[in-house]
C-alpha positions in Angstrom: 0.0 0.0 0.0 2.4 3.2 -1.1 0.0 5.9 0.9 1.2 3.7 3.8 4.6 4.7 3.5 3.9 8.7 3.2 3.3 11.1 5.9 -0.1 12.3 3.9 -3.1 12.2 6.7 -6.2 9.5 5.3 -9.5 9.8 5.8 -11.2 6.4 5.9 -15.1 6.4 5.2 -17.5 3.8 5.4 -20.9 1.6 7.6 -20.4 1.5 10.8 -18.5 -2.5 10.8 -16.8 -1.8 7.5 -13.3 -2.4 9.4 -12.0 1.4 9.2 -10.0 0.8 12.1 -8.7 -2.5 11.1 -7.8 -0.7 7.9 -6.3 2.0 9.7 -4.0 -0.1 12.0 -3.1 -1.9 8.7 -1.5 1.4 7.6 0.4 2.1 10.5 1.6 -1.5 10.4 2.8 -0.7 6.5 4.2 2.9 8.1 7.8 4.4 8.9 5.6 4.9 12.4 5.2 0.7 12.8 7.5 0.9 15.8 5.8 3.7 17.4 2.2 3.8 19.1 -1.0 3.4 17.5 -3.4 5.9 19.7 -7.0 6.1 18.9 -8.9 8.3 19.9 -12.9 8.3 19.5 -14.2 11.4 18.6 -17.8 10.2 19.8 -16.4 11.3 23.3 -14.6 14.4 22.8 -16.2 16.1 25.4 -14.8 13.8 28.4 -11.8 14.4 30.7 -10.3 11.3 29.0 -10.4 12.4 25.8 -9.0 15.6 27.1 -6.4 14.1 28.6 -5.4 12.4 26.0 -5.5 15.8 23.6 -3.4 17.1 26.4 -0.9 14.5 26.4 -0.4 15.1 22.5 -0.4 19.0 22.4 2.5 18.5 25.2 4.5 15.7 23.2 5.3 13.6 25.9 8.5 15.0 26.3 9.6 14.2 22.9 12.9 14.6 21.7 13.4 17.1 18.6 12.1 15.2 15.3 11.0 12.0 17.3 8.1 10.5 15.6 5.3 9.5 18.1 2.9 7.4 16.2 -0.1 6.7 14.3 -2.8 9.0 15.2 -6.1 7.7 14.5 -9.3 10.1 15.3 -12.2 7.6 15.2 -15.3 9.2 13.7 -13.8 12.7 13.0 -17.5 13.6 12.2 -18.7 13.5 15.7 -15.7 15.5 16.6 -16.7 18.4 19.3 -16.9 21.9 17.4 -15.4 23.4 20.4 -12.4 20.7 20.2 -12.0 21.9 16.3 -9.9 24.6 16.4 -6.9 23.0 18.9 -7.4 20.3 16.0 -6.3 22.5 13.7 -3.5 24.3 16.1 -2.6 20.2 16.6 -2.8 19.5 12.6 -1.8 22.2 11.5 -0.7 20.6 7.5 -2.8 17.4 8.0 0.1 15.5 10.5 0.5 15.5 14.2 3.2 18.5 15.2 3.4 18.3 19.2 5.1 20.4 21.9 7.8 22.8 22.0 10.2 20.4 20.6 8.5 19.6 17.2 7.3 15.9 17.7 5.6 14.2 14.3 3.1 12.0 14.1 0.9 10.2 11.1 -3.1 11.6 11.4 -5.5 8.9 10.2 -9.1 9.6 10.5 -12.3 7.8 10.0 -16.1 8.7 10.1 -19.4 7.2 8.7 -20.6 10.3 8.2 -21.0 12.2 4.8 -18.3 15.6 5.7 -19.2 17.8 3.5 -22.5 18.0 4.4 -21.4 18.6 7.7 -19.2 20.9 6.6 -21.9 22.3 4.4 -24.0 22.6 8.0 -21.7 24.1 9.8 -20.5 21.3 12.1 -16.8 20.6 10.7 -14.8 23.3 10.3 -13.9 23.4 6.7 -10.2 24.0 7.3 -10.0 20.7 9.4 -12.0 18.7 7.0 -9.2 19.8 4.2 -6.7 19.0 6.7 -7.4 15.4 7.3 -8.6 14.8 3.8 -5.4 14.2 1.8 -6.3 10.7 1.0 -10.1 9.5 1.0 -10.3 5.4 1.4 -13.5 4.5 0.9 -14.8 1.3 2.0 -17.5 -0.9 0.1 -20.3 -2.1 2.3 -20.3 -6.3 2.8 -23.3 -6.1 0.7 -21.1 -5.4 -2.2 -18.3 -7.5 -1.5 -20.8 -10.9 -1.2 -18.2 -13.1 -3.4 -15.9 -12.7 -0.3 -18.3 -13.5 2.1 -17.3 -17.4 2.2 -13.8 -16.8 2.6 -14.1 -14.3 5.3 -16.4 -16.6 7.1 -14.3 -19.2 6.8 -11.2 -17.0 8.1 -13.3 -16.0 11.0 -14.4 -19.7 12.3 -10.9 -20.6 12.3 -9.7 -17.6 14.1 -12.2 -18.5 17.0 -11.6 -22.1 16.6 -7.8 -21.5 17.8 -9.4 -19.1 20.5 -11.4 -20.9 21.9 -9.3 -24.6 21.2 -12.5 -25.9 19.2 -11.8 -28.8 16.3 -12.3 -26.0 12.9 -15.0 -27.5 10.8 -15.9 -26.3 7.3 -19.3 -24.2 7.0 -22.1 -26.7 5.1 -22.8 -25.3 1.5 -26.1 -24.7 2.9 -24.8 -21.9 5.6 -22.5 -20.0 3.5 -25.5 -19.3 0.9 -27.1 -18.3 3.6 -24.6 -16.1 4.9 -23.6 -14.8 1.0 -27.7 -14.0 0.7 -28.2 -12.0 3.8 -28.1 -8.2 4.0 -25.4 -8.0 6.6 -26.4 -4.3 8.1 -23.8 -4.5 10.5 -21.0 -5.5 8.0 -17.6 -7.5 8.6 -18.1 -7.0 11.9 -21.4 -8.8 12.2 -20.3 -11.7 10.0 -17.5 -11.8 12.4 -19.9 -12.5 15.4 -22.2 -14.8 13.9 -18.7 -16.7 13.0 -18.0 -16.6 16.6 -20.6 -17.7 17.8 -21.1 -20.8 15.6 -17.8 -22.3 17.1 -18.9 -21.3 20.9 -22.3 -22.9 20.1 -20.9 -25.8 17.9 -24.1 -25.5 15.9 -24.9 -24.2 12.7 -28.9 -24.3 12.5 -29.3 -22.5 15.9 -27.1 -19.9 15.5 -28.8 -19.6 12.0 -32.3 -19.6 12.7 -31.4 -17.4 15.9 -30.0 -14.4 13.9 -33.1 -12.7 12.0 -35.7 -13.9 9.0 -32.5 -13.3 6.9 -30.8 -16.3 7.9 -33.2 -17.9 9.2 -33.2 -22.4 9.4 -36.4 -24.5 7.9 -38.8 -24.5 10.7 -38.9 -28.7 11.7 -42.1 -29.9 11.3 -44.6 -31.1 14.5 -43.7 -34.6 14.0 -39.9 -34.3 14.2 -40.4 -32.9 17.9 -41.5 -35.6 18.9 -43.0 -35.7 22.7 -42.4 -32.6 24.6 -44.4 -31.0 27.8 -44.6 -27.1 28.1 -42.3 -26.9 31.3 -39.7 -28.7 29.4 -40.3 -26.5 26.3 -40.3 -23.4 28.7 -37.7 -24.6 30.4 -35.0 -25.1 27.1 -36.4 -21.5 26.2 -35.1 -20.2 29.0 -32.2 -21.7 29.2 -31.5 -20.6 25.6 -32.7 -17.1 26.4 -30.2 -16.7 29.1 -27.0 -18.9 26.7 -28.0 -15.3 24.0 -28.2 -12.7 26.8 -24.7 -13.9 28.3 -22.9 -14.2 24.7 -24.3 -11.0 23.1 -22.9 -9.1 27.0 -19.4 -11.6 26.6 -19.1 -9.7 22.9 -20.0 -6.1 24.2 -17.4 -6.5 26.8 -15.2 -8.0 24.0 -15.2 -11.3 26.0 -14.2 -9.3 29.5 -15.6 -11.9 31.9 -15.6 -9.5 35.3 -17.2 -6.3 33.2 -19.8 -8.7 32.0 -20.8 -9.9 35.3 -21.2 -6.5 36.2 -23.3 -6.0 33.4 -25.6 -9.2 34.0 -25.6 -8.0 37.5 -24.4 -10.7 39.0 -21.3 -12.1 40.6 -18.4 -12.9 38.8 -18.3 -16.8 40.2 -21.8 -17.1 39.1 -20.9 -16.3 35.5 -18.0 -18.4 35.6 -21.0 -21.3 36.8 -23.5 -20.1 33.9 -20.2 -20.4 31.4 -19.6 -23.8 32.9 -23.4 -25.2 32.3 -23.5 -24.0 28.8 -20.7 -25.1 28.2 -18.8 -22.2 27.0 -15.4 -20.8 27.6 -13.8 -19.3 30.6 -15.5 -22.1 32.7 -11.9 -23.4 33.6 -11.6 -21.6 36.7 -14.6 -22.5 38.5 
């Protein structure tokens, strides 16, 4: 990738889920800056004493020495950015790259939004000059929707990622799943695929996670006689059951699989979770 190997700032635009900041640390990987930090910071949040902290930290260089470089910069959803924040932006940016502190520290400016910026800028809620700034290079990236020929592959890549996570055997998706998965809509892009990919390892089943996930991918109901015998407690009962196995893996993948802030979430205590984990048999029920 040659911009990777410049100084110019990008601005990455795309769906939320597109992978912007997978793209982003992808650059900085490619960079002169790959031995440096990567430091993102979310725009979304510009108006707390972290992200001023953080802005603080920067404007001060860190006590960097004349001409050190300091890193990939990488302002997540510029368009969200705080209009009050916009002009020490542009004191901070002042040709498009990082210059920080009395001593002239550099750094590489990658931003990303999923907003359209002109129109903001149009509106009144980017300040032109910024937007111009951070615009050297526009990357824009296609929707899943459009990419649906690479849907198998990524699925693929993704079940075997969480297959070595989570020590499960990797198994091939059935022809019948990945037309499934190449036919759905995918609103929440790669990053969506990448959770229903996840969770068909954890869950070690195909249909269920299928017919879980929406009328998009949706499983052939079974008909009345293949269920065979079954009272309403223990129909309730497996509902319920499976009701709380979706509420604790959707919490697990907000907390990006952080067992203690998930607890917390579920409101309850951290051993119990560690039980719950152990009874549906997913993992992080070692240490019970």
């Amino acid at each position: 990738m040659e911009i990777a190997r410049t100084d110019i700032p990008v601005l990455l635009v795309g769906e939320s889920g597109t992978g912007k900041e997978v793209f982003a640390l992808q650059i900085h990987d490619l960079s002169d800056y790959r031995d440096q930090a990567f430091v993102k910071l979310s725009c979304a949040a510009s108006g707390t004493e972290n992200f001023q902290a953080q802005l603080r930290r920067l404007e001060g260089g860190s006590g960097a020495r004349h001409g050190k470089r300091m890193g990939t910069i990488f302002l997540d959803e510029v368009g969200d950015l705080d209009v009050d924040l916009q002009r020490r932006m542009l004191q901070l940016f002042p040709d498009g790259s990082l210059i920080s502190g009395s001593q002239r520290a550099t750094g590489r400016v990658i931003s990303s939004t999923v907003r359209d910026l002109e129109s903001q800028v149009r509106a009144g809620r980017l300040r032109q000059e910024l937007f111009y700034r951070l615009n050297g290079v526009c990357l824009k990236l296609p929707p899943l929707r459009q990419l649906r020929e690479d849907i198998p592959n990524l699925a693929q890549f993704f079940v075997a990622k969480y297959a070595r996570i989570f020590g499960r055997t990797q198994t091939m998706l059935s022809e019948r799943t990945l037309k499934s998965l190449v036919e759905y809509p995918w609103p929440g892009n790669v990053r969506e695929l990448e959770n229903v990919a996840r969770k068909i390892v954890v869950l070690d089943n195909e249909e269920l996670v299928l017919s879980d996930f929406g009328p998009g991918l949706a499983a052939p109901v079974a008909p009345m006689g293949a269920l065979g015998r079954r009272s309403l407690k223990a129909a309730s009962r497996a509902a319920s059951q499976h009701a709380e196995r979706e509420l604790i893996l959707q919490t697990l993948a907000r907390t990006h699989w952080n067992r203690k802030k998930a607890a917390e979430a579920l409101q309850i205590s951290y051993k119990s979770l560690l039980y719950k984990l152990k009874q549906i048999e997913l993992p992080g029920s070692d240490e019970v």
